[in-house]
C-alpha positions in Angstrom: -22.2 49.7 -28.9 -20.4 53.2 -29.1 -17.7 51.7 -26.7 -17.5 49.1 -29.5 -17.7 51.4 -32.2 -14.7 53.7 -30.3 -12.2 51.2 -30.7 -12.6 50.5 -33.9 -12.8 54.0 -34.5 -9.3 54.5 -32.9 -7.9 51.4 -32.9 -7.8 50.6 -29.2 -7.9 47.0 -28.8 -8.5 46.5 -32.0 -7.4 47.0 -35.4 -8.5 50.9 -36.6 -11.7 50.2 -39.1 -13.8 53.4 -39.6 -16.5 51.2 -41.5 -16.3 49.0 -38.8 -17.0 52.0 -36.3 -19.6 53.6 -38.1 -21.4 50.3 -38.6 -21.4 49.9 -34.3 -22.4 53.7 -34.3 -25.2 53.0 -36.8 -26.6 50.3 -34.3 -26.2 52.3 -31.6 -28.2 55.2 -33.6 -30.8 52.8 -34.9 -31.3 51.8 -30.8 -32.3 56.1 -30.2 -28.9 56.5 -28.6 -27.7 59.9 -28.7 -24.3 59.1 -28.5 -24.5 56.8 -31.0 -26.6 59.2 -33.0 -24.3 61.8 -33.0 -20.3 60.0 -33.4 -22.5 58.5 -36.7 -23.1 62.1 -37.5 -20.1 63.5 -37.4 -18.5 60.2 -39.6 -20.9 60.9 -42.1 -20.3 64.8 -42.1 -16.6 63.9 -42.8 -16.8 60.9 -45.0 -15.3 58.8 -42.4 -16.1 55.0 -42.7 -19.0 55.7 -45.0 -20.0 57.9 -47.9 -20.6 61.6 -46.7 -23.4 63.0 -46.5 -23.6 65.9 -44.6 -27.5 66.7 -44.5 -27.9 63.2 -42.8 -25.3 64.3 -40.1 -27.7 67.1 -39.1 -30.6 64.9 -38.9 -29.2 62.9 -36.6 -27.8 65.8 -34.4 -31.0 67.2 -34.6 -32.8 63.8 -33.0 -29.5 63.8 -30.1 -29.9 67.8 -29.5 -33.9 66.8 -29.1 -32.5 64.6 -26.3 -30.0 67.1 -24.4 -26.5 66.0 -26.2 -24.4 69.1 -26.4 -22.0 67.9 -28.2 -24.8 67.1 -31.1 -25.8 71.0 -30.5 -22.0 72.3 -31.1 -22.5 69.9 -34.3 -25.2 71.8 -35.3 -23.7 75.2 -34.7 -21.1 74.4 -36.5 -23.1 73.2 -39.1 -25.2 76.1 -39.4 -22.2 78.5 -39.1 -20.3 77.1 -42.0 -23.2 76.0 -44.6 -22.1 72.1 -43.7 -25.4 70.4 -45.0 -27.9 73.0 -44.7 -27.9 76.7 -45.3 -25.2 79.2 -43.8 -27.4 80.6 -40.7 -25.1 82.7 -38.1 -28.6 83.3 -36.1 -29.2 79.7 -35.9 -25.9 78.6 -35.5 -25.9 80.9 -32.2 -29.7 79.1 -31.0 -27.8 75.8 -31.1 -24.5 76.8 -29.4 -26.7 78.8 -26.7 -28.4 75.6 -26.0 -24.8 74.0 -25.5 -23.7 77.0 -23.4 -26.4 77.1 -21.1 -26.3 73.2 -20.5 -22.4 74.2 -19.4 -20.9 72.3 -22.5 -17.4 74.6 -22.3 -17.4 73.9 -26.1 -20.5 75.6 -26.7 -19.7 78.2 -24.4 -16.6 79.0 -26.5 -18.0 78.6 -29.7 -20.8 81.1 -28.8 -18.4 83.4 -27.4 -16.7 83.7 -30.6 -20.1 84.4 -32.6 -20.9 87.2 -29.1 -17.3 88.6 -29.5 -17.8 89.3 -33.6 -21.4 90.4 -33.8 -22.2 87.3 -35.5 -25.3 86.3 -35.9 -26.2 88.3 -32.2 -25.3 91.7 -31.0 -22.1 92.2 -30.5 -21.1 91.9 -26.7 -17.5 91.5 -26.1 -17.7 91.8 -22.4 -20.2 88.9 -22.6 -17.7 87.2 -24.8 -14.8 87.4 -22.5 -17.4 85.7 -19.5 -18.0 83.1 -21.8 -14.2 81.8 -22.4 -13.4 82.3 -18.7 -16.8 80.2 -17.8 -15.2 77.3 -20.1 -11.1 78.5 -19.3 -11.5 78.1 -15.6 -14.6 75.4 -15.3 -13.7 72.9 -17.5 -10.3 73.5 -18.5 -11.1 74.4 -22.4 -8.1 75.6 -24.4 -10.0 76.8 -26.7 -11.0 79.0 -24.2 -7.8 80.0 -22.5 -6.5 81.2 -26.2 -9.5 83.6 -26.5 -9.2 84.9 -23.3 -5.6 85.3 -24.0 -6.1 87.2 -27.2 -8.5 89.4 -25.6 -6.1 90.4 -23.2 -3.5 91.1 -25.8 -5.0 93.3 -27.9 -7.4 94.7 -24.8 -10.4 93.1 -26.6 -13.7 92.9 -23.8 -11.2 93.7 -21.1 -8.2 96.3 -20.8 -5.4 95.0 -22.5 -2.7 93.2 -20.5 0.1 91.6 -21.8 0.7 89.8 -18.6 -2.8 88.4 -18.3 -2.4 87.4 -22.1 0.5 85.3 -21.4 -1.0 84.0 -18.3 -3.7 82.3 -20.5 -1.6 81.5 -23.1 0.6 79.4 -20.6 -2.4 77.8 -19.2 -3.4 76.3 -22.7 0.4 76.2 -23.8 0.7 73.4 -20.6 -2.2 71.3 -21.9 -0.4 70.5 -25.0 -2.6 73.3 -27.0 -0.9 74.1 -30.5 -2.3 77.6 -30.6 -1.6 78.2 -27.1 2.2 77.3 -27.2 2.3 78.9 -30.5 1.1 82.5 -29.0 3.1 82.1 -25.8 6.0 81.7 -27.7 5.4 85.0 -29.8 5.5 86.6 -26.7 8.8 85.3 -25.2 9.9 86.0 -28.9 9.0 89.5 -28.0 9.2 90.2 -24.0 5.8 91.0 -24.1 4.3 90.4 -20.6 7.0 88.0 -19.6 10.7 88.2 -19.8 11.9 87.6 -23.4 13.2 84.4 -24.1 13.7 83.3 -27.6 15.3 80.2 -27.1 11.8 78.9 -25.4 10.2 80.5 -28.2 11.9 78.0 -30.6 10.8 75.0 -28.6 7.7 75.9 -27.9 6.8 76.3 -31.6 9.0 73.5 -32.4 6.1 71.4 -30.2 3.6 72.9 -31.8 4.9 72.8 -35.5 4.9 69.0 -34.6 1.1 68.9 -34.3 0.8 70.7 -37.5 -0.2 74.3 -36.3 1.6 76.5 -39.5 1.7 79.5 -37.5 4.2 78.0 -35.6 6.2 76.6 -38.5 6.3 80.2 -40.2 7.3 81.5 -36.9 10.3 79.0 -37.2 11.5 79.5 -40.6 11.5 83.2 -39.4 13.7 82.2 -36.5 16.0 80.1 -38.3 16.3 82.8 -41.0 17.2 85.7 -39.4 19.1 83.6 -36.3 16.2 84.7 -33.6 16.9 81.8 -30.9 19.1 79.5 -32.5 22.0 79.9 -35.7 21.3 81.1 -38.4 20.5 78.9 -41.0 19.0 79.8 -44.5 18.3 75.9 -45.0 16.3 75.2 -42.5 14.5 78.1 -42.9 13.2 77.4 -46.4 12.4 73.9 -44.6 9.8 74.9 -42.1 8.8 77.8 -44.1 8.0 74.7 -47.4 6.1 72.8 -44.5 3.9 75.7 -43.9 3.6 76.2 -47.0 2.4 72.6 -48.0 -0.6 73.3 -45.4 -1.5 75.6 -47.7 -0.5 78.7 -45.4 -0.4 82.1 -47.7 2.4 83.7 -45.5 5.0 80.6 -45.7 4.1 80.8 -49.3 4.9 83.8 -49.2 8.6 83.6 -47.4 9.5 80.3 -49.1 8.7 81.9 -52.6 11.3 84.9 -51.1 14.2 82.3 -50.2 13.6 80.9 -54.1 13.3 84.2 -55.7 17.0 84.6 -54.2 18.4 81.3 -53.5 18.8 81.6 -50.3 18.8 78.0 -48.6 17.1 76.5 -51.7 17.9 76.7 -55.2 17.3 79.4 -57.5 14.1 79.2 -59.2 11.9 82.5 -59.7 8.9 80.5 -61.3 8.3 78.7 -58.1 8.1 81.8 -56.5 5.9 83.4 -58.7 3.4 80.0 -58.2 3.7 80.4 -54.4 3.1 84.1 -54.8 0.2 84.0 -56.8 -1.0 81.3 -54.5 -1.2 83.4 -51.6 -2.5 86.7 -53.3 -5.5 84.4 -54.2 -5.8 84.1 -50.4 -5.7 87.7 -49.8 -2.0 87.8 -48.5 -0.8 91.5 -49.4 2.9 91.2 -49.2 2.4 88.3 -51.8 0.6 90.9 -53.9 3.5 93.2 -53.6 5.6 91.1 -54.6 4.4 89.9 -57.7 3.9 93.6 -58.8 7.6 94.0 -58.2 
């Protein structure tokens, strides 16, 4: 039934139907299947197929957890993280990815890591954290993973910082098609930090993951194309990539695109756009938006 319900979920075989999926993952649920149990789960906790309903999602990872499915135990840690159908717990959130983590699930080893590495929820142990990531990095190939490492080396986070190492894990998760991890890798050819600078790699490394929606990547783009940082100049298609993170509702391409407007600079004139975009991102927090509306 959940082989059923997985290609109607992603149209393999079949026609996509995310009623039709949910309906196959229902049976499967109604049957005690775990899997079943949980895919249900996580289509009701996004609305996916069937009205949402987010406390019934937990319910049902609670009854898979009961039965050793990790992924139902990163559900719930998620869940309890993030105040997604029952109340924010950090504490709990870290029982339930612990649970994931010692049953090897490289998810919940990450997810726990990240909770270890802030104080969340547990003492704060980045050391710990760092064992974590390279548990899931180097035994089950997580990405995730290999981008915390990589940032721990970076800014010497758990471990002594080393630029090399950083890029090391950043190309390991850059070379399994990770958005974040072709995103940071390109930073640092952008740079020359802890590999020989290269911004023409850069571009196309963030061009790839600008095409998977990461809007770091698209900012770092419309910086590149604006100031002529691994390809021509080109005020244009600056304010392009800079409007499509923007559009994802990033406060720092809000923040540049409202700049190009402000001045016409590869867009049209227009100051009350920019003063929207800039008030947009102040609202997120984003200081140089703040600075610029107060000049």
């Amino acid at each position: 039934m959940c082989n059923a319900a997985g290609a109607f979920e992603f149209g393999e075989g079949v026609e996509e139907d995310a009623s039709e999926a949910a309906r196959y993952y229902k049976m499967a649920a109604d049957a005690g299947d775990p899997e079943g149990q949980c895919c249900l789960g996580v289509m009701l906790s996004q609305g996916k197929g069937v009205a949402e309903d987010e406390a019934e999602a937990v319910r049902l990872w609670k009854l898979a957890a009961e039965k050793g499915h990790t992924r139902s135990m990163c559900c719930l840690g998620r869940a309890f993280e993030f105040g997604d159908g029952v109340k924010k717990d950090a504490s709990e959130a870290v029982r339930y990815y612990k649970m994931a983590a010692d049953a090897g699930d490289p998810e919940g080893q990450c997810s726990l890591a990240v909770l270890v590495n802030a104080g969340n929820g547990v003492a704060q142990d980045r050391t710990e954290a760092v064992r974590l990531w390279k548990l899931a990095a180097h035994g089950a190939d997580h990405a995730r993973s290999m981008c915390c490492l990589g940032r721990a080396f970076e800014f010497g986070k758990g471990v002594e910082e080393d630029a090399s190492e950083a890029a090391r894990y950043y190309k390991m998760a850059a070379d399994a098609g990770d958005p974040e991890g072709l995103c940071s890798l390109g930073v640092l050819l952008s740079l020359g930090k802890g590999v020989a600078e290269d911004e023409a790699e850069a571009v196309r490394l963030w061009k790839l993951a600008a095409e998977k929606g990461d809007e770091r990547s698209m900012r770092c783009l419309g910086r590149a194309f604006e100031f002529g940082e691994g390809v021509e100049k080109d005020a244009s298609e600056a304010a392009r990539y800079y409007k499509m993170a923007a559009d994802a509702g990033d406060p720092a391409g809000q923040c540049s695109l409202a700049v190009l407007l402000s001045v016409g600079k590869g867009v049209a004139e227009d100051e009350a756009e920019a003063v929207r975009l800039w008030r947009q991102a102040a609202e997120k927090g984003y200081g140089q938006a703040m600075c610029c509306l107060g000049r």
